[in-house]
N, C-alpha and C positions, 0 to 999 in steps of 0.2 A: 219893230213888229209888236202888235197889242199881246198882252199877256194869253187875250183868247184864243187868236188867231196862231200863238205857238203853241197853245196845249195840241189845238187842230193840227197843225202841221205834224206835231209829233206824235198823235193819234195814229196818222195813216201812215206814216213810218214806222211804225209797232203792227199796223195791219200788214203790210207789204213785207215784212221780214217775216211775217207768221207764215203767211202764205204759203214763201220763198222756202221756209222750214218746215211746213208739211209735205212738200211736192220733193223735196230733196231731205229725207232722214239722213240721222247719221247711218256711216256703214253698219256699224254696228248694231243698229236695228232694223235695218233691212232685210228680207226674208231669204235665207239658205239656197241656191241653185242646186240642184239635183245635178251632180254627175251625168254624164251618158251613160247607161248600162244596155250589154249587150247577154244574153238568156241561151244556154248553150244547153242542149239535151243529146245525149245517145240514148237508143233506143234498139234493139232488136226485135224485128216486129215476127218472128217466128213462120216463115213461109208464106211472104204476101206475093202470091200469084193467082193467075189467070185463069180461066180452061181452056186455053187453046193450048196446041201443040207448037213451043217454039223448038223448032228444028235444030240438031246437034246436042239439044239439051234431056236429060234425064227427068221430065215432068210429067209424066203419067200416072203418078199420084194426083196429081191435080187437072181431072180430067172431072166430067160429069156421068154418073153413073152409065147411062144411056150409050157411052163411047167406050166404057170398059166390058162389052162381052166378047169381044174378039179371042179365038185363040191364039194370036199372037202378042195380045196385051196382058191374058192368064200369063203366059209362060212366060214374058220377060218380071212379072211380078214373082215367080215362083223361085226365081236366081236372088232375093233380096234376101239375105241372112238374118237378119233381126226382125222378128216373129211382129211387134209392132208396124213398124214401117210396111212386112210385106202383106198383113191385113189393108192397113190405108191403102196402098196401091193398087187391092183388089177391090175395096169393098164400099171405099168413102166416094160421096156423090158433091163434090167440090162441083155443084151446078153454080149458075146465076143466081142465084138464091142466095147464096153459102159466100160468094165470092162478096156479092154486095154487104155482107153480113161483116166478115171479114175488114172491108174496107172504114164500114162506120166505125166497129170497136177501137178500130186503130186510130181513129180521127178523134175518137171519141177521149183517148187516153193524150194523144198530142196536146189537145182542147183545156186539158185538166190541169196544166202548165201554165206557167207564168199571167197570172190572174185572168186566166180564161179566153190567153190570146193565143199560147203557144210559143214555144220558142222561137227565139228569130234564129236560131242558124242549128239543124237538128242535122248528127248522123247516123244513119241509116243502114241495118244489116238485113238478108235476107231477102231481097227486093228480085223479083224476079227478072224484070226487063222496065225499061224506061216507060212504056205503056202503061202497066199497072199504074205505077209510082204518079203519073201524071191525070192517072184517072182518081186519085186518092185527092191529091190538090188542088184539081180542078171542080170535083163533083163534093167530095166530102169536105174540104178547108177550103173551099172559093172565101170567104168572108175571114179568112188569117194571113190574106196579102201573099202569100210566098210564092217569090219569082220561080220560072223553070226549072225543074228540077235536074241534077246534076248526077247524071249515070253514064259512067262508061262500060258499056258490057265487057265483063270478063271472059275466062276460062273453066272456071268453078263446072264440074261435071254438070252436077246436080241445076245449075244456070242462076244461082243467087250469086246477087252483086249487093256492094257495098255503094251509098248513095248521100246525098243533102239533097236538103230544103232550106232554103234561105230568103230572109226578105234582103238582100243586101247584094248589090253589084258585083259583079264578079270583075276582078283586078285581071283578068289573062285565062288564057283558056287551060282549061283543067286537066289532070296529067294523070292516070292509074298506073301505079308503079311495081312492074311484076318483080316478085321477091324469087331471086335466083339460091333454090332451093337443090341443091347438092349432097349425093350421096343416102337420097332419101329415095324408097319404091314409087314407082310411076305412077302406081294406084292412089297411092296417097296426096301426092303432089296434085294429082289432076284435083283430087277435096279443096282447094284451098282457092285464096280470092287475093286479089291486087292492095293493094295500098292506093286508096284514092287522093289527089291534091286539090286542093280548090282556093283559093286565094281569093278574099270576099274582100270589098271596099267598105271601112269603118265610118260613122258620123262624121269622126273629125279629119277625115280622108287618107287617115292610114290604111297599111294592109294587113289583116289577121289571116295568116295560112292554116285550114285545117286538114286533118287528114283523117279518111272514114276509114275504119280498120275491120275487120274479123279474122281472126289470125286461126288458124289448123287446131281441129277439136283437139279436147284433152285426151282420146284416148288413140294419139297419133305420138307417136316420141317430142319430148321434152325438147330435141334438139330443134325440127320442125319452127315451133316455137322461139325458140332462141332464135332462129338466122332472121325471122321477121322482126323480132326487137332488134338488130344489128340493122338489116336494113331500112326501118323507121328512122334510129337514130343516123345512118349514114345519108338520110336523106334530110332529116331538120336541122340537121347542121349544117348541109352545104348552104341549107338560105341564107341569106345576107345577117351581121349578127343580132343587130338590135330588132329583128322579126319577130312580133309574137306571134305564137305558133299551139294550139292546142290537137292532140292526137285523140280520138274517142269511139268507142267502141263496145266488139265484143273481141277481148283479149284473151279468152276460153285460157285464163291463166287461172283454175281454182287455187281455193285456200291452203290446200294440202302440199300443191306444187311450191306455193309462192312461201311454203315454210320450212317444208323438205329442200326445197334448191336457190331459195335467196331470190327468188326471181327479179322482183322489184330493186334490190340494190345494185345485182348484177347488171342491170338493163336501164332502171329508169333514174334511181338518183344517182348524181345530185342534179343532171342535165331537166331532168323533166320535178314538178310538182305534183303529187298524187292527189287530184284532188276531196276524193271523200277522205279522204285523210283529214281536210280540214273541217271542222263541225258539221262532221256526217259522225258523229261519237255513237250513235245511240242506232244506227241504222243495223242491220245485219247482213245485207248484201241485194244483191239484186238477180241468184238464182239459189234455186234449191237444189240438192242433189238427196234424192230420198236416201238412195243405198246405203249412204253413209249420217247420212242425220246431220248433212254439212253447208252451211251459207258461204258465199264465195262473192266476191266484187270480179264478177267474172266481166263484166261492163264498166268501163272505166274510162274517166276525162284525166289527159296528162297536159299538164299546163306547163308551159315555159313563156316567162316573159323577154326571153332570149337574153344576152349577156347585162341589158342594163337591167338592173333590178333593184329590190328594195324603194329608198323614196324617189330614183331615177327615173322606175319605170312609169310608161305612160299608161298603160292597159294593166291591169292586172284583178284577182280573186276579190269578188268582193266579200266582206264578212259576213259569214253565217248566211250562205247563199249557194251552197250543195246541198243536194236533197234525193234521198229516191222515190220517184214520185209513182205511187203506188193508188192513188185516190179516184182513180175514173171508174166508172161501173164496169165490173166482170171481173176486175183483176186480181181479187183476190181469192183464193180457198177459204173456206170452216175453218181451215189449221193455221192460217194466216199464211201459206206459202203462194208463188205465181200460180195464176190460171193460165193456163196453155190455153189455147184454142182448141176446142173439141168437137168430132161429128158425132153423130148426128142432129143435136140439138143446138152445135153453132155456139154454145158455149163457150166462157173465157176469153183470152186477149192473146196473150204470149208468153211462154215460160221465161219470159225474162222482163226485168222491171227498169225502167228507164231511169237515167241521172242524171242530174240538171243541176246546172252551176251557174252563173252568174260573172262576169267581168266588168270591170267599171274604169273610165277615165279620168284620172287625178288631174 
């Protein structure tokens, strides 16, 4: 071979390896894959209901003015003991107006979540019936994808259920689990709501079990409280062990309780993860109580990656990825504290601020 005819040769053997080397980097400078992350919110949405009359249920607060002159709708309002509530049930005009109002602020705060999409798997307190809830999804987040919404109607007097929204397949049909409350007044009992299960299909086709909670007001006994953290945990235990499993809610477990009676070590460590515990440092809670001038994580995500954990686990918290997401329009007071929803001018959102956590696959 002529001397020229090898430089050539060895020309395009220097082009064809270059080639070969830009189309195939090393690993090493090849660009990062992003985890799957899946965007987890509880939310109380503070009496999303209707105006119609659902039957068996205590909603004639939520009536349109025009249906509250009846002498029989005076006097069952005049039996409600706390001077607020038995104003609403006389006086507030929860029309068509007020309800459509209602449903946008709430979409409006969902929306303000995870860059503008909304969480993919959101639990849900306060929800009157499966109707409402499907007219929120379907009318106000049709453009945030999330499949059928996931309500079992309860027992709850008052007729608020515990509920999801999910973009994510459901692994089995979904199960509300009534907490066998003993040695407590009837009156009270009837206050209270189920433990919902919902067991959703992940990217990488595992199963994340959640459970939508609102567990018996604060100013119902301590004990109340306690046998639904017993039967939460008697129930995330029996899943199978490597499950992850997140609990999220309105756990009406204030600050006061949870320092006076240990609540949280009593009930949720070391089985469950708290998670504003983790870089939620700086937050102060997600409900106000004026009386006392006191913040409370009355709303809480419990994360358990079930028994495999640490660098085992497959699913778990991602970092600096709890938040109380406080940022959509209306939600907040002059004093920085929640906006409730108000009549007559339709004002605010919900006295309670929603928390959103994040999960990612290693």
């Amino acid at each position: 071979m002529s001397k020229r005819k090898h430089l050539i040769h060895r020309y395009w053997i220097f082009v064809a390896a270059a080639i070969v080397a830009a189309c195939n980097p090393p690993a090493a400078e090849t660009e990062a894959v992003e985890p799957p992350v899946v965007t987890i919110m509880t939310f109380n949405v503070e009496n999303l209901f209707d105006n119609e009359d659902d039957p068996g249920k205590d909603d004639s607060t939520f009536f349109a003015l025009t249906d509250k002159l009846t002498d029989e709708h005076k006097a069952a309002c005049a039996k409600i003991p706390v001077e607020r509530w038995r104003d609403q049930c006389l006086y507030w005009d929860w029309n068509d107006q007020m309800v459509e109002k209602k449903l946008r602020v709430i979409a409006d705060v969902i929306l303000a979540a995870n860059e503008g999409r909304g969480a993919d798997i959101i639990a849900l307190q306060e929800i009157e019936n499966i109707g409402i809830l499907e007219r929120l999804r379907t009318e106000y987040l049709a453009d945030a994808a999330y499949l059928p919404a996931v309500l079992i109607e309860g027992h709850d007097l008052r007729g608020v259920d515990v509920a999801f929204l999910s973009r994510f397949e459901l692994a089995g049909e979904p199960v509300l689990h009534r907490t066998p409350f003993t040695g407590f007044e009837e009156r009270h009992v009837l206050d209270t709501r189920g433990i919902l299960q919902a067991d959703f299909l992940l990217p990488d086709g595992s199963i994340l079990t959640g459970f939508s909670v609102h567990f018996p007001a604060p100013f119902y006994p301590t004990g109340m409280r306690d046998a639904q953290y017993d039967h939460l945990n008697k129930i995330r235990f029996g899943l199978p062990a490597d499950r992850p499993t997140f609990a999220a809610g309105d756990f009406n477990t204030t600050s006061t309780e949870v320092r006076q009676k240990n609540m949280l070590d009593k009930h949720v460590r070391p089985g469950w993860i708290v998670a504003h515990e983790l870089g939620c440092g700086e937050c102060k809670g997600t409900q106000y109580y004026r009386p006392d001038d006191s913040w409370s994580f009355i709303d809480m995500i419990l994360w358990s990656p079930g028994q495999i954990s640490g660098a085992q686990a497959t699913w778990n918290i991602r970092n600096n990825s709890v938040y109380v997401s406080n940022q959509g329009p209306g939600q907040v007071l002059e004093d920085g504290t929640p906006a409730r929803f108000q009549l007559p001018a339709g004002a605010g959102v919900s006295d309670h601020w929603p928390l959103v956590m994040s999960i990612e696959l290693k």
